[in-house]
N, C-alpha and C positions, 0 to 999 in steps of 0.2 A: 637492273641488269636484264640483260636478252640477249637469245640467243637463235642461232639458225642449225638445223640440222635434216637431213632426211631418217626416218622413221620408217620400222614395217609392220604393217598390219595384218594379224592374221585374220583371212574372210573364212567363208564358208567353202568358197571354192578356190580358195592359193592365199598367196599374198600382194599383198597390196604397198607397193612404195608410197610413201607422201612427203613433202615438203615442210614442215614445221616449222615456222617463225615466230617471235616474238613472245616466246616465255619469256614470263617475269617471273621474283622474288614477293611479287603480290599481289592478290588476287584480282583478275581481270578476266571481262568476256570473251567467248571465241567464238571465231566463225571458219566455215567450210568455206573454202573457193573451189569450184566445179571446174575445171581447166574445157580449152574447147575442142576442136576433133582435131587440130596440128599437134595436141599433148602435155604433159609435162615435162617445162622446158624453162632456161633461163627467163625468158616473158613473163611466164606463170609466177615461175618465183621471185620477179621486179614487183609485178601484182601486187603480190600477196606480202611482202617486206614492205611496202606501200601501206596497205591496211593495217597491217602490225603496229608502223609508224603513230596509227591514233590512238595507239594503245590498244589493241587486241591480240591476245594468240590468234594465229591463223595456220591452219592446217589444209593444205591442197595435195588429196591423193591424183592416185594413176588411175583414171577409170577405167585405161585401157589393161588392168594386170592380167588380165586372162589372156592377151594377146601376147604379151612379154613386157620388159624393163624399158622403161621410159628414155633411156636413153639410144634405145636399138631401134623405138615406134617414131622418136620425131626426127627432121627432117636434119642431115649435115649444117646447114647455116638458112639464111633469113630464106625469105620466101618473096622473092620482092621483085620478081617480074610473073608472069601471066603462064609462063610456060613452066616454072618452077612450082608456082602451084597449082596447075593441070598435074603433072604429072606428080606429085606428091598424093594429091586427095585421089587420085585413081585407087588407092590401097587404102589413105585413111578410111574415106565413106565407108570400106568393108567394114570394119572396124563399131565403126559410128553406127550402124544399124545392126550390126553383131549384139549392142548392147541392148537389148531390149528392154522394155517395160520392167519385165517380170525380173531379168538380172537388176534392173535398174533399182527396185524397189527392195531386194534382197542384198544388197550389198549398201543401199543410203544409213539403215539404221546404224552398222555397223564404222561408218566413218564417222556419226556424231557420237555413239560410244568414246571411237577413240580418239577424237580431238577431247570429249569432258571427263577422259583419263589422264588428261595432260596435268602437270604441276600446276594449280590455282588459278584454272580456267572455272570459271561459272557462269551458269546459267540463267535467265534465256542463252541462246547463240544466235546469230544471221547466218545466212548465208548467202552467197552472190555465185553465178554462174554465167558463163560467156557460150554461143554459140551451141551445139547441142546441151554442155552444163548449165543452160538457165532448166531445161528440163528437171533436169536432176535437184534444181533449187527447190522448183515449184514441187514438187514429189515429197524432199526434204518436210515441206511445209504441213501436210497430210501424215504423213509416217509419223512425226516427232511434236506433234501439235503444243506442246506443254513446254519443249525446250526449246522451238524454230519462233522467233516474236518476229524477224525480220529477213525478208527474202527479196532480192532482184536479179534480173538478167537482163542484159546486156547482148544485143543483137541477136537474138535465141533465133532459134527456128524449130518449128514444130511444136509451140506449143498449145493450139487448140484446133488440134484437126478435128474431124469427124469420127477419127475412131475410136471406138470404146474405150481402149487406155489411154485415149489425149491425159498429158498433164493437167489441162486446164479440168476434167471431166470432177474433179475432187475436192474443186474450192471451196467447197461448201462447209467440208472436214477441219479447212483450216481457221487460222486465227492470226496469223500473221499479219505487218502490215509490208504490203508489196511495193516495188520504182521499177519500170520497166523502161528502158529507155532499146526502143525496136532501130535498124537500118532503113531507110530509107528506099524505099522500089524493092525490098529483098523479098523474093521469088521464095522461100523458105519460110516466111511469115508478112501473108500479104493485108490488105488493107480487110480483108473479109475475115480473116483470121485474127487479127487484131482486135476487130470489131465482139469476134466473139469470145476473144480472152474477157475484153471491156464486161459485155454482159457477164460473163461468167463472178469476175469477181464484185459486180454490182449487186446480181442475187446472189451471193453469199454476204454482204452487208461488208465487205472490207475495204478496210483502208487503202488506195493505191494509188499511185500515178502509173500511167499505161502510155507514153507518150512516142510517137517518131521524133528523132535525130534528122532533121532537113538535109539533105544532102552527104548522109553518113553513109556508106554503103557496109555492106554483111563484112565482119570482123575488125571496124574500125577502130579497137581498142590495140588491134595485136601489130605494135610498133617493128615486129620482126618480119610483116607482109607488104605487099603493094599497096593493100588497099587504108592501111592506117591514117587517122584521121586527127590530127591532135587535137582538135576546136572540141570534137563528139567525144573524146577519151576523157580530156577534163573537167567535160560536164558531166561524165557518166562519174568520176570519182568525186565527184562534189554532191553530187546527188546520193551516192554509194554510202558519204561520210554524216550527211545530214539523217539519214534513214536509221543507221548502227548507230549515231549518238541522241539520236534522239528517243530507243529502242530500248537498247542495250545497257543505256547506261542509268538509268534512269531510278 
């Protein structure tokens, strides 16, 4: 038996919606899904009902809840010409870099709490994050070292810059094993950046694949945009599903 519902979480600083799928009647793993800077929204929760399908609870908060209810932050319908999401991300990016590090790190512990409060979730858990939420994965990974075995993102951006709180600055902490499947040409995670996620979790001795999507461009998983990509989406959930069963269940 399984079930779908939204859930809310009390943080530190409000509350937090999230999306909850795939409780069972018997004990199973769970993972966080990191939604990406368009929100939590039908997408998310195809996603994430997707993962559930291999058997996992999965739980996908609002990282936006300090901004407001997930249904007032994302956009009326798809996004699926050039000018719709121009003019949409004008407000999101606020949003998107509103979240900083420091929130970012003060609100992750708190979401894996409350997915391993859930009915006969156990641990390890995974996690996967899409577009700024690979950040938040890789973060996951460092915070929660003992419960996080499994972590990827999906077309992220920003994850090994030069600055001191880069995500990637922490790999050392972790123990996870990583699948990173990057966009192709995206301006948000370029080939030097990549390069230095690659070193980063080489000296830390981890497990990963760190790979470009040929021709994917930045958000190709999110079927409700322009830029969606089916060839790069179902390689990224095939690679997603190898990673959590081979992890997770083990």
């Amino acid at each position: 038996m399984s079930c779908v519902t939204v859930i809310e979480i009390p943080m530190t600083d409000g509350t937090a919606e999230a999306y909850l799928t795939g409780v069972a009647d018997h004990p199973q793993p769970g993972v966080l899904l990191f939604m990406d800077a368009i929100g939590l929204r039908p997408r998310i929760e195809e996603m994430a009902d997707r993962i559930a399908a291999w058997g996992y609870t999965v739980l996908a908060p609002n990282a936006f809840y300090r901004n407001g209810k997930a249904a007032d932050l994302s956009p009326d319908g798809p996004l699926d010409t050039d000018a719709k999401r121009e003019e949409f991300f004008g407000g999101a990016m606020q949003r998107v870099h509103g979240l900083t590090a420091e929130l970012a790190e003060r609100d992750i512990p708190q979401y894996v709490d409350a997915l391993l409060a859930q009915p006969n979730v156990t641990a390890p858990i995974g996690v996967v994050g899409y577009c700024m939420g690979a950040r938040l994965a890789i973060r996951a990974t460092y915070l929660r070292t003992e419960q996080v075995a499994a972590a990827a993102g999906f077309h992220g951006g920003g994850l090994a810059t030069e600055e001191p709180d880069s995500p990637h600055a922490r790999l050392a902490e972790a123990t996870a094993e990583f699948v990173f499947g990057h966009a192709d040409g995206d301006r948000s995670m370029d080939a030097t950046a990549i390069e230095r996620l690659d070193a980063a979790l080489r000296d830390a001795g981890l497990e990963a694949s760190n790979e470009v999507y040929a021709g994917a461009a930045h958000g190709y998983t999110m079927s409700d945009t322009a830029v969606y990509d089916e060839a790069a989406t179902e390689r990224s959930f095939a690679e997603l599903r190898a990673l959590f069963d081979r992890t997770l269940k083990r």
